[in-house]
PyMOL commands that place a pseudoatom at each C-alpha (Angstrom):
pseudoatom trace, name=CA, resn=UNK, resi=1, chain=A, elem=C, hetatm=0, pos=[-120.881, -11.873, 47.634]
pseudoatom trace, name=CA, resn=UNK, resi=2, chain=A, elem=C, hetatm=0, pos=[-123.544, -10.185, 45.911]
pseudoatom trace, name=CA, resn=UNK, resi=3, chain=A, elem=C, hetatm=0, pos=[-122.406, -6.302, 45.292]
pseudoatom trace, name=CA, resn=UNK, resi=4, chain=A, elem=C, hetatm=0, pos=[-125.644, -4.710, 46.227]
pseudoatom trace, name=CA, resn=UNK, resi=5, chain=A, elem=C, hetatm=0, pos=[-125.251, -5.928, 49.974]
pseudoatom trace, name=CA, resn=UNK, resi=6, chain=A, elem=C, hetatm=0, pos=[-122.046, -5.822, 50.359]
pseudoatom trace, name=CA, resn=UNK, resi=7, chain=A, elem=C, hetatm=0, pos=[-122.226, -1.748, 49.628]
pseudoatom trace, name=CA, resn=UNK, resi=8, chain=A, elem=C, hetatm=0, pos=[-125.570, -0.563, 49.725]
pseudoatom trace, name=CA, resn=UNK, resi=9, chain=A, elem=C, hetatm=0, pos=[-126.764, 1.837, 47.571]
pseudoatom trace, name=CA, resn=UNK, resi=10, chain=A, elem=C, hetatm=0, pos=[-128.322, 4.902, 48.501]
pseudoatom trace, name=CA, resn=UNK, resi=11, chain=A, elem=C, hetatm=0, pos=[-132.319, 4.543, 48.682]
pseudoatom trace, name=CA, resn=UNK, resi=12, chain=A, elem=C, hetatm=0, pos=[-132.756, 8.745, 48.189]
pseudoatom trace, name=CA, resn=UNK, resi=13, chain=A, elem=C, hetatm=0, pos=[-130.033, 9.876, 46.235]
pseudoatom trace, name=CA, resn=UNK, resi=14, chain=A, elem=C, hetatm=0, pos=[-129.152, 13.521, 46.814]
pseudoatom trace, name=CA, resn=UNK, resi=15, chain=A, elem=C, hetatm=0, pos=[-131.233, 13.050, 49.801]
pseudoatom trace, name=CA, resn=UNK, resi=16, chain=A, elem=C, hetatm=0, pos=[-129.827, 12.801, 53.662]
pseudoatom trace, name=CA, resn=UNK, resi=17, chain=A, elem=C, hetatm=0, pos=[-131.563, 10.686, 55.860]
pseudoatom trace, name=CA, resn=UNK, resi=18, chain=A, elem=C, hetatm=0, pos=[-131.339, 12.322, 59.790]
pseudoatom trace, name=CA, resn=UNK, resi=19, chain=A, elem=C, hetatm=0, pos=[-132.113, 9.353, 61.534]
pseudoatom trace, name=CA, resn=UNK, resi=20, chain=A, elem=C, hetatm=0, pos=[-132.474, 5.747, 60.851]
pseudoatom trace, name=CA, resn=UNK, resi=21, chain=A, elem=C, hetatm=0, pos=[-132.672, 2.242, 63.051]
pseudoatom trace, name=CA, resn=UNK, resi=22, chain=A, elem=C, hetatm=0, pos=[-132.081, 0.534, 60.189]
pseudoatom trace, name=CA, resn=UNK, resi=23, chain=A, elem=C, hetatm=0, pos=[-128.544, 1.285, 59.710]
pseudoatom trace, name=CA, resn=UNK, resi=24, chain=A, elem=C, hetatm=0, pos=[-128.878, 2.292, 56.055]
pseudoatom trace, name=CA, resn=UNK, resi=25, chain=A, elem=C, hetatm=0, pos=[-125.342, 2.796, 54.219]
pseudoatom trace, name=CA, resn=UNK, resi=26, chain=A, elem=C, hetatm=0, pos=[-123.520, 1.843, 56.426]
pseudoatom trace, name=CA, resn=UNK, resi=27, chain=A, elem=C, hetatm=0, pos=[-121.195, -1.848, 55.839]
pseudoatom trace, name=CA, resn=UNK, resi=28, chain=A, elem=C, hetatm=0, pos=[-121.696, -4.938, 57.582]
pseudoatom trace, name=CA, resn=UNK, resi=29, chain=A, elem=C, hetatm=0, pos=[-118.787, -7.485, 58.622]
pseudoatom trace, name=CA, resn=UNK, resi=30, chain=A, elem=C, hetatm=0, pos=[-120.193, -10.938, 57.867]
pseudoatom trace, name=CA, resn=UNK, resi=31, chain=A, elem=C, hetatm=0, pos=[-118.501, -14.315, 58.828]
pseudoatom trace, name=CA, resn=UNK, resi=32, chain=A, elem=C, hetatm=0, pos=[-120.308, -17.953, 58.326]
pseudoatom trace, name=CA, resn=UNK, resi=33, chain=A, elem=C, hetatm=0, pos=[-121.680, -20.290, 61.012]
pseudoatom trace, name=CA, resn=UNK, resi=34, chain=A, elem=C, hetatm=0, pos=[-120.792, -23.870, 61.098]
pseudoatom trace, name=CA, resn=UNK, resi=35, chain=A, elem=C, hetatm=0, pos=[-123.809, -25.161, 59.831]
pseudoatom trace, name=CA, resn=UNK, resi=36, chain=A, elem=C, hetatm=0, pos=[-123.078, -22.889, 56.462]
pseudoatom trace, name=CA, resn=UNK, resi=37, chain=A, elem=C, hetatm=0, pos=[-119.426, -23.754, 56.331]
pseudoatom trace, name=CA, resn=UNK, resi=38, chain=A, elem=C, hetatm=0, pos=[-120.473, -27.906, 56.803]
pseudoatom trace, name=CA, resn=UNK, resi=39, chain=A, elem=C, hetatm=0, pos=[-123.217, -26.762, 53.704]
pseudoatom trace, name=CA, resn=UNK, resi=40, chain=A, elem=C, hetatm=0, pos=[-120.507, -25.408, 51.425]
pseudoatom trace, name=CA, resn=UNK, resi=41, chain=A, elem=C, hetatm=0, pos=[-117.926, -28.201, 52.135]
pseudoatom trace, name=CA, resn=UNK, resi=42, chain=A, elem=C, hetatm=0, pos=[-120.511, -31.122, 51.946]
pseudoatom trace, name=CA, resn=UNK, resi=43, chain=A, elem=C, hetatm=0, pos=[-121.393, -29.491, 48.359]
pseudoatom trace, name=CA, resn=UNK, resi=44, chain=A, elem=C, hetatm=0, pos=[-117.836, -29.125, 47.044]
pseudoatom trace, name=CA, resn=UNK, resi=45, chain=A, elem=C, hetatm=0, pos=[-116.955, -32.822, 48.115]
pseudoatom trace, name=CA, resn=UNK, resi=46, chain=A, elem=C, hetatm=0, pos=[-120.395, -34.220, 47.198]
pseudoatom trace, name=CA, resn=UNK, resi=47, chain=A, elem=C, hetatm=0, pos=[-119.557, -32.691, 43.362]
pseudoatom trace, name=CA, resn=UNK, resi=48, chain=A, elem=C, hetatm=0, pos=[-116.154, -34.634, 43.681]
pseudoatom trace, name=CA, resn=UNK, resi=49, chain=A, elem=C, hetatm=0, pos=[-117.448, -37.706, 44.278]
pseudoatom trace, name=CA, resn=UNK, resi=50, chain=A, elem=C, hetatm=0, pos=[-120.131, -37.349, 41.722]
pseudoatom trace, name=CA, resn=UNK, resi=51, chain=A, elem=C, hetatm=0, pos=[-117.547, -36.336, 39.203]
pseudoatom trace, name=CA, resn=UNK, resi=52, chain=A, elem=C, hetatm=0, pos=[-114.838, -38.977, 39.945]
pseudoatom trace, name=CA, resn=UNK, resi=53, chain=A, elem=C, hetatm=0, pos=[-117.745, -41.685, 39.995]
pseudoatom trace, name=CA, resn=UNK, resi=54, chain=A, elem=C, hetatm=0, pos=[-118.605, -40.318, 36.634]
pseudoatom trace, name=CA, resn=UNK, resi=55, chain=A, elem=C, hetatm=0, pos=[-115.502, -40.756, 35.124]
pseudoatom trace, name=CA, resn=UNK, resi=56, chain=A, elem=C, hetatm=0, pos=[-115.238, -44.202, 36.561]
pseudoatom trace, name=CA, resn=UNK, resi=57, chain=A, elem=C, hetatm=0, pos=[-118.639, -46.016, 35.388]
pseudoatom trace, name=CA, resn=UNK, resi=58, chain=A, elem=C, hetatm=0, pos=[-119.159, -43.519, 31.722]
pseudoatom trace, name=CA, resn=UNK, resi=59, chain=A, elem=C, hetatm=0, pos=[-116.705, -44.000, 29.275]
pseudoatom trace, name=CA, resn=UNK, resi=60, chain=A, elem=C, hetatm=0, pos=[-115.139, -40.664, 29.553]
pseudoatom trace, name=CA, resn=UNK, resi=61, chain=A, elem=C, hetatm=0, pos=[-111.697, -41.306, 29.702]
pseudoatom trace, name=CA, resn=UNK, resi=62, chain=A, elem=C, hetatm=0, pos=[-109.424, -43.017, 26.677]
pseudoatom trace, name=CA, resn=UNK, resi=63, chain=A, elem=C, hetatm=0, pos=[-108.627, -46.759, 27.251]
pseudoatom trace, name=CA, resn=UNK, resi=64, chain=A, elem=C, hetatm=0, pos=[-105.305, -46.484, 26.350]
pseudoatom trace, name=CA, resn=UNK, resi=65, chain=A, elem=C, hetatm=0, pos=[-103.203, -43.506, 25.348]
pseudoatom trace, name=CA, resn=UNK, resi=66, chain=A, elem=C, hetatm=0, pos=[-101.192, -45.453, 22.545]
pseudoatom trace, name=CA, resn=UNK, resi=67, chain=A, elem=C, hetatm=0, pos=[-100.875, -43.754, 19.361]
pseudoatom trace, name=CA, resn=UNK, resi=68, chain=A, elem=C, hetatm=0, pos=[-102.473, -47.257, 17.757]
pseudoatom trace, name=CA, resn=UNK, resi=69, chain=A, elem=C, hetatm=0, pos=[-105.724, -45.948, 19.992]
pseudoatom trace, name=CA, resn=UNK, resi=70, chain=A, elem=C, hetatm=0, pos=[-105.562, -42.187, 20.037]
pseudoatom trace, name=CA, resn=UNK, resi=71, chain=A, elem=C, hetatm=0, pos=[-104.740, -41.465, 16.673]
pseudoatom trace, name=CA, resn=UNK, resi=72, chain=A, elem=C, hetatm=0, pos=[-106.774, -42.203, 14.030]
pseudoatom trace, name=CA, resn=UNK, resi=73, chain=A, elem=C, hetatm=0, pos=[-104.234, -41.639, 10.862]
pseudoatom trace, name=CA, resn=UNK, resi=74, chain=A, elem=C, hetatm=0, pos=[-101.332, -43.687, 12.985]
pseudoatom trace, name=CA, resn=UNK, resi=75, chain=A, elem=C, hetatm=0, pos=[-101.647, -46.546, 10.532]
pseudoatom trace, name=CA, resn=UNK, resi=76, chain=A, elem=C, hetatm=0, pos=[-101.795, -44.774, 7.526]
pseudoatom trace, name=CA, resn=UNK, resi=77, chain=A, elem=C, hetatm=0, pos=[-98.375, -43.003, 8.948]
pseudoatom trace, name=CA, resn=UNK, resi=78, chain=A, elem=C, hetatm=0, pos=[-96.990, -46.062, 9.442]
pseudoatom trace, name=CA, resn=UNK, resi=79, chain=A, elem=C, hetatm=0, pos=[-97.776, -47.302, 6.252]
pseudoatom trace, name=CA, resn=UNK, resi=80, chain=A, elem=C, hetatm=0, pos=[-96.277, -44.610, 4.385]
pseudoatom trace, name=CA, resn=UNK, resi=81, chain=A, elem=C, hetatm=0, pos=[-92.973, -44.722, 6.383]
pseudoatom trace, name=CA, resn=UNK, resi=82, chain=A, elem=C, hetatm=0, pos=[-92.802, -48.242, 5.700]
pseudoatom trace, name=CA, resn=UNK, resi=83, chain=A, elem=C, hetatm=0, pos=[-93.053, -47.456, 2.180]
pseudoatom trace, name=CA, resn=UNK, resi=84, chain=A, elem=C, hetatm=0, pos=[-90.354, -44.672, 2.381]
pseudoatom trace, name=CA, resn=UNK, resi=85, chain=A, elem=C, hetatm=0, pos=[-88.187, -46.839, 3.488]
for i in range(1, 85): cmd.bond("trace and resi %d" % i, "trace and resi %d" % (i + 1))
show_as sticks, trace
zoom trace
């Protein structure tokens, strides 16, 4: 919600305004229609599927987790335990 409409701010400060039909000041109770709540929900799930089909076709995610693939100083650790030993 953006803070300005939420709680007006006054257009004349220090000033009173006797009459007005436009209901200056004064805070509104707001709830969605159904077309705005379908809007929002058809955006959040059309961002998950465009996210989970992103992960699927670019290479985003590691092939394997194995220490062989993740890590690139495993072999030169094994190495060197091997040689400890």
């Amino acid at each position: 919600i953006i803070g300005g409409q939420a709680y007006p701010m006054p257009l004349m400060p220090g000033k009173e305004v006797v009459a007005s039909s436009f209901f200056d000041g004064m805070v509104a109770s707001y709830s969605p229609s159904l077309p705005e709540v379908v809007l929002g929900v058809g955006g959040i799930g059309l961002a998950l599927v465009m996210a989970t089909f992103a992960m699927k076709v670019l290479p985003f995610l590691p092939q394997s987790l194995s220490d062989a693939a993740a890590d690139p100083h495993h072999e030169a650790a094994a190495q060197k335990q091997a040689a400890a030993t």
